[in-house]
Backbone as ProteinMPNN parsed JSONL, in Angstrom:
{"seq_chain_A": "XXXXXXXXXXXXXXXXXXXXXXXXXXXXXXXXXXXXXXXXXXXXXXXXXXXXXXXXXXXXXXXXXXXXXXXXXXXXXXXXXXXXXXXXXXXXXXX", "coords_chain_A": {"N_chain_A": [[-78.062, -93.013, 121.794], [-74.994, -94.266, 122.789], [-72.42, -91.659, 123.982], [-69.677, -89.922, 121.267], [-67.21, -90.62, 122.111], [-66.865, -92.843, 123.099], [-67.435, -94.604, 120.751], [-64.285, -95.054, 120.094], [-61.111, -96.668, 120.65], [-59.741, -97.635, 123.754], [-57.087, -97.121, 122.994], [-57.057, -94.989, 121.126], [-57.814, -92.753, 122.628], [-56.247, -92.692, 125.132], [-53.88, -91.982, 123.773], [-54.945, -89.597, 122.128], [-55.437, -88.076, 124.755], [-52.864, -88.162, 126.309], [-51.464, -86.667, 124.272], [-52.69, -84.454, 124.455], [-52.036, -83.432, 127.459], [-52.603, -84.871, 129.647], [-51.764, -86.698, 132.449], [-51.6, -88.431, 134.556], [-53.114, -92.219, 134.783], [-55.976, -93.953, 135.021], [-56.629, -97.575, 135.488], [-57.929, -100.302, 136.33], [-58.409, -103.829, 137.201], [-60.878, -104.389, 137.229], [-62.286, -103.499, 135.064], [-61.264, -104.064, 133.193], [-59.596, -103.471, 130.755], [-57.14, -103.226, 131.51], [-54.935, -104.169, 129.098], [-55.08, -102.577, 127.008], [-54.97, -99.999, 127.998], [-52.177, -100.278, 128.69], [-50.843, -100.842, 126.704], [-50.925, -98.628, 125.273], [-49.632, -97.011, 126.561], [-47.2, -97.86, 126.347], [-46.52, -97.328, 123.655], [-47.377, -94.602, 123.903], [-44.706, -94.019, 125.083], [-42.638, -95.024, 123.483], [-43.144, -93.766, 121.285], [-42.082, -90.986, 121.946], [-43.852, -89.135, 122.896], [-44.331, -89.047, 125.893], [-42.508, -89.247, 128.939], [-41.64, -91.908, 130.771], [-41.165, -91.487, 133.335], [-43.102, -89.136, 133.103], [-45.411, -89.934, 133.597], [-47.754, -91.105, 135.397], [-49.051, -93.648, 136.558], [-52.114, -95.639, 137.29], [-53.739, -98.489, 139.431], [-56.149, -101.214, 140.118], [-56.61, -103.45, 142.184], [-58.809, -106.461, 141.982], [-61.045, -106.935, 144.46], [-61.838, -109.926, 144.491], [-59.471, -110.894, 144.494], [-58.142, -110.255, 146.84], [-55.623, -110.502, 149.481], [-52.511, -112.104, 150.25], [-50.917, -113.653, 149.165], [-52.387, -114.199, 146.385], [-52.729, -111.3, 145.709], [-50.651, -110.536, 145.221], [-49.693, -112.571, 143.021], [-51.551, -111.473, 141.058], [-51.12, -108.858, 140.755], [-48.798, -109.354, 139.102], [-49.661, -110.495, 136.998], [-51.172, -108.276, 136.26], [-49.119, -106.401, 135.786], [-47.811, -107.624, 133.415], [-49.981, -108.09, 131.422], [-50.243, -105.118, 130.866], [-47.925, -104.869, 130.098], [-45.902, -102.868, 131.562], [-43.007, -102.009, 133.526], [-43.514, -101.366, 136.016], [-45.927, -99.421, 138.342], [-47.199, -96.87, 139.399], [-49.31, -96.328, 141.294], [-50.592, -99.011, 143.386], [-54.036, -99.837, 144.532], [-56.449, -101.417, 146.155], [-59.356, -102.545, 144.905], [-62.459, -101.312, 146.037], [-65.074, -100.802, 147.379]], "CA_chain_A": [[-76.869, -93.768, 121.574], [-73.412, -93.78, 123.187], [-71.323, -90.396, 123.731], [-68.961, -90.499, 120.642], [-65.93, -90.59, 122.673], [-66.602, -94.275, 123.729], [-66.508, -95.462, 119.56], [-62.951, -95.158, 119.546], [-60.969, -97.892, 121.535], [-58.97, -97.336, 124.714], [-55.647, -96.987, 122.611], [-57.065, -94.199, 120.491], [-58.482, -92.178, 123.666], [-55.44, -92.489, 125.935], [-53.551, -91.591, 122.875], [-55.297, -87.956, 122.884], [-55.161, -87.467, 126.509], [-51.54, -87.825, 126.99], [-50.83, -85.495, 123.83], [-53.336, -83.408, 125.047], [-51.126, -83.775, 128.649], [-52.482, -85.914, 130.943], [-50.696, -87.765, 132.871], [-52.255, -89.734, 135.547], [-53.321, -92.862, 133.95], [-56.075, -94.732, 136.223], [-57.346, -98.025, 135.369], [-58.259, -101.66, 137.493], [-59.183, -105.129, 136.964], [-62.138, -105.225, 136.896], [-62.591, -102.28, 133.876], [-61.104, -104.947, 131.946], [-58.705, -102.525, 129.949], [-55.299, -103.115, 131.758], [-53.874, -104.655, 128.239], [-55.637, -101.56, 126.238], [-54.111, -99.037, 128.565], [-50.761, -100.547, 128.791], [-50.069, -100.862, 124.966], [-51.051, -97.094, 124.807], [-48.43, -95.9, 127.445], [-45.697, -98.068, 125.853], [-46.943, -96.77, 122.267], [-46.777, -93.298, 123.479], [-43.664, -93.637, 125.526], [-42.1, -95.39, 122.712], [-42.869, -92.386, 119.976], [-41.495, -90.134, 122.788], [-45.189, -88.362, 123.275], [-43.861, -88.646, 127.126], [-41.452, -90.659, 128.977], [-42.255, -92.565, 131.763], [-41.164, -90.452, 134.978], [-44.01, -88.141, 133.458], [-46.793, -90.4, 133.469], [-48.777, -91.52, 136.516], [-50.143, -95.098, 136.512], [-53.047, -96.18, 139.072], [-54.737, -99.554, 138.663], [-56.338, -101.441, 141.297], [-56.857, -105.421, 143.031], [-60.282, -106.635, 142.099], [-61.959, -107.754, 145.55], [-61.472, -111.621, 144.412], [-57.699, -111.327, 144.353], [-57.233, -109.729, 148.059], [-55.43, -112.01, 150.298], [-51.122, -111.618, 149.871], [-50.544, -114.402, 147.431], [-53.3, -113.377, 145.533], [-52.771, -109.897, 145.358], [-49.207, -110.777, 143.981], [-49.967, -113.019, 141.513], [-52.93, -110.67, 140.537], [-50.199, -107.604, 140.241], [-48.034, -109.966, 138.053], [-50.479, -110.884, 135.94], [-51.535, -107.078, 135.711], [-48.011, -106.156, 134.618], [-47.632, -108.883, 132.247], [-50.84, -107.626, 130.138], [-49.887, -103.61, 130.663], [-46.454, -104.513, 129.489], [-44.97, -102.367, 132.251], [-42.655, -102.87, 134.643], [-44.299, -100.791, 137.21], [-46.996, -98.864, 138.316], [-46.793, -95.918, 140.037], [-49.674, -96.628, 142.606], [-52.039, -100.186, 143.64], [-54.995, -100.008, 145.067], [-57.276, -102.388, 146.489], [-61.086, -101.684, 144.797], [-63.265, -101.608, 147.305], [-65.931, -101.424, 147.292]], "C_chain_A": [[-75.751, -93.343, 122.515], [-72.595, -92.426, 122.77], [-70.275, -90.998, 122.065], [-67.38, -90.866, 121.214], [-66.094, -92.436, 123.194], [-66.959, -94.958, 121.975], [-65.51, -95.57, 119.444], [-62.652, -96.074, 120.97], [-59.161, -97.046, 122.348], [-57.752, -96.453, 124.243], [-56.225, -95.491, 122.198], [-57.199, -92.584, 121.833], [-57.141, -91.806, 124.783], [-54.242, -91.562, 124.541], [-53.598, -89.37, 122.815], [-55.115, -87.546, 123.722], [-53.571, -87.41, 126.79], [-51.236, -86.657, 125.426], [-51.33, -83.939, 123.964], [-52.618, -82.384, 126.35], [-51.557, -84.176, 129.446], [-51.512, -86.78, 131.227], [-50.708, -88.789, 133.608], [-53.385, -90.57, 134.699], [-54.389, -93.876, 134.622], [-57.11, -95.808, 135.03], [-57.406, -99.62, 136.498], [-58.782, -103.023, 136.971], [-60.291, -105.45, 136.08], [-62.691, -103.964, 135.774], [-62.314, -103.341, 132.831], [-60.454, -104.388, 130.718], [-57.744, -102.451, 130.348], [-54.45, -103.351, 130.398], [-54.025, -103.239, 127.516], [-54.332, -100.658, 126.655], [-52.241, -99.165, 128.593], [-49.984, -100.241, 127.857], [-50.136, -99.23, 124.831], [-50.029, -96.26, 125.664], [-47.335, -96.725, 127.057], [-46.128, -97.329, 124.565], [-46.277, -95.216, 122.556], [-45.182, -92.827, 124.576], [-42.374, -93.88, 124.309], [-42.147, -94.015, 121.554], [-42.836, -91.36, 120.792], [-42.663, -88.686, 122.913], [-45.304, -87.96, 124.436], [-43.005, -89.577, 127.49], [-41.92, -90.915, 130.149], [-42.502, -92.084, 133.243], [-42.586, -89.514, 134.592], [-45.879, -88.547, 133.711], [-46.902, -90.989, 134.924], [-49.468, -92.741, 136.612], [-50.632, -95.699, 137.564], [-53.139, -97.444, 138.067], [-55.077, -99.804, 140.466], [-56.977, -103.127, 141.462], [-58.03, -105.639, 142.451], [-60.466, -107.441, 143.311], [-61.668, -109.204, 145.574], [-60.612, -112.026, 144.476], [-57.487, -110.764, 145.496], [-56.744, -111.392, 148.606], [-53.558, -111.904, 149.864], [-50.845, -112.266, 149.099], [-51.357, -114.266, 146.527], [-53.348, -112.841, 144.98], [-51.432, -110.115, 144.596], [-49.267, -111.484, 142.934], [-50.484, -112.244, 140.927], [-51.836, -109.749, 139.485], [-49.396, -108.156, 139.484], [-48.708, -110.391, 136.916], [-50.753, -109.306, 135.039], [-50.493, -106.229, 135.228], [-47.478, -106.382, 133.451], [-48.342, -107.882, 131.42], [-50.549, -105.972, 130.289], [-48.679, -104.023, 129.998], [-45.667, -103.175, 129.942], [-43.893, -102.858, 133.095], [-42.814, -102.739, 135.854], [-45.513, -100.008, 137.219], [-46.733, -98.032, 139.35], [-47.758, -95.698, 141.614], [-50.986, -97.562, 142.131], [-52.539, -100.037, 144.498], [-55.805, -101.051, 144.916], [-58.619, -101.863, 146.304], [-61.897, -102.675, 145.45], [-64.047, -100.48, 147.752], [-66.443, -101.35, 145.314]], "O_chain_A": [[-75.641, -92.193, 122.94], [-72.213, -92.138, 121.636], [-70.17, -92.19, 121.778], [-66.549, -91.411, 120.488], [-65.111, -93.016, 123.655], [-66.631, -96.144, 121.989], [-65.281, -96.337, 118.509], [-63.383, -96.237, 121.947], [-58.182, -96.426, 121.934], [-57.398, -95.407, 124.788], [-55.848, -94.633, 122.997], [-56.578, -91.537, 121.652], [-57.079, -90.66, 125.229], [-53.993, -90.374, 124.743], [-52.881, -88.434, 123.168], [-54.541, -86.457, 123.725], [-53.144, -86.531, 127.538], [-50.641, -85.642, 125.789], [-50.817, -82.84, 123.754], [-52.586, -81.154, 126.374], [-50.91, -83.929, 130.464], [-50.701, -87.404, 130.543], [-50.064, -89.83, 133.478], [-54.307, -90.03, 134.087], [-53.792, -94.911, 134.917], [-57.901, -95.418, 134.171], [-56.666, -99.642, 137.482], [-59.749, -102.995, 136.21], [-60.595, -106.11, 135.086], [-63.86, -103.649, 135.996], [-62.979, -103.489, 131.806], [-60.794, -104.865, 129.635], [-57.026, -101.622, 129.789], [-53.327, -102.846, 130.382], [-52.945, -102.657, 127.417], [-53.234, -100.535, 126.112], [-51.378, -98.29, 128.526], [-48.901, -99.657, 127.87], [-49.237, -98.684, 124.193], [-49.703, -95.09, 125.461], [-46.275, -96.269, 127.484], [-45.82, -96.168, 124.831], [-45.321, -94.676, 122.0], [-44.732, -91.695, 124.751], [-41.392, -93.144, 124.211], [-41.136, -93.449, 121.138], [-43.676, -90.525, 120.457], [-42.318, -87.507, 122.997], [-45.972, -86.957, 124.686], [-42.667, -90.535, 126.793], [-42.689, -90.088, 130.637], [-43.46, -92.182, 134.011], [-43.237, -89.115, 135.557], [-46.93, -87.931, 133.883], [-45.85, -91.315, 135.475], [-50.685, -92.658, 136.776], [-50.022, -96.182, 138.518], [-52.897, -97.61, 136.871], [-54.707, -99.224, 141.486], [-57.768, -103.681, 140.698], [-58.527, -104.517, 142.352], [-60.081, -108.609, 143.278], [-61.268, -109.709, 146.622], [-60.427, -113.242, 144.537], [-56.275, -110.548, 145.521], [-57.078, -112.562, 148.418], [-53.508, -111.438, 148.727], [-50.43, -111.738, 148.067], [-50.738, -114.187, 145.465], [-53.767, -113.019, 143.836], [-51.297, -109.832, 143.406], [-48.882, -111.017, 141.862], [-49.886, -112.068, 139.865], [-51.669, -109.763, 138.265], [-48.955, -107.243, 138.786], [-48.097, -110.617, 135.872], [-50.646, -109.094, 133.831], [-50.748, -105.383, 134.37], [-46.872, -105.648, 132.671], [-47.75, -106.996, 130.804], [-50.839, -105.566, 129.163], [-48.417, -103.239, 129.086], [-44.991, -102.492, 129.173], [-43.843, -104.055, 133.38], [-42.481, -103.538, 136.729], [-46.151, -99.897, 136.171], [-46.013, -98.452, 140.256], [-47.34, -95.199, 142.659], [-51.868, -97.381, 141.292], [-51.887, -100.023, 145.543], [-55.971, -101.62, 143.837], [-59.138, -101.041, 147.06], [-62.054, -103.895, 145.508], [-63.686, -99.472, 148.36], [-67.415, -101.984, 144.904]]}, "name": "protein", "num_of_chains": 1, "seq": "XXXXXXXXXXXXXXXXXXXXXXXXXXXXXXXXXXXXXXXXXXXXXXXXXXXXXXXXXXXXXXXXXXXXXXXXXXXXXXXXXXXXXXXXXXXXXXX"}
């Protein structure tokens, strides 16, 4: 069967890790967990678990969205469902 660390859902998992102290936060497109991850770094910025300068947020393009209007819509879309208003660094996944 599955490790037990993958029954619990994104929220619960990022949850631990930042009170644990992580801080760099990496996820992308195509993982299909940008909304997951997002709600869990407003959640724990909101119950002051960290505040935002201390967290780290990657994500990254999926391949089908390069191209400059693309990639901007893409990154607006991928803010929207994080419910940030930034990200601390985008990458283009590739390969």
């Amino acid at each position: 069967g599955a490790p037990a660390h993958f029954m619990i859902s994104v929220g619960e998992q990022l949850d631990w890790a930042l009170r644990a102290g992580c801080r760099l936060i990496d996820t992308a497109q195509r993982y299909g967990n940008e909304d997951g991850v997002g709600a869990a770094v407003v959640k724990a910025l909101q119950a002051g678990v960290v505040s935002r300068g201390e967290v780290f947020v990657v994500t990254k393009i999926e391949p089908k969205n390069f191209g400059f209007e693309a990639t901007m819509q893409s990154f607006d879309e991928t803010l929207r469902k994080m419910g940030l208003e930034s990200v601390d660094l985008l990458l283009l996944h590739f390969p």
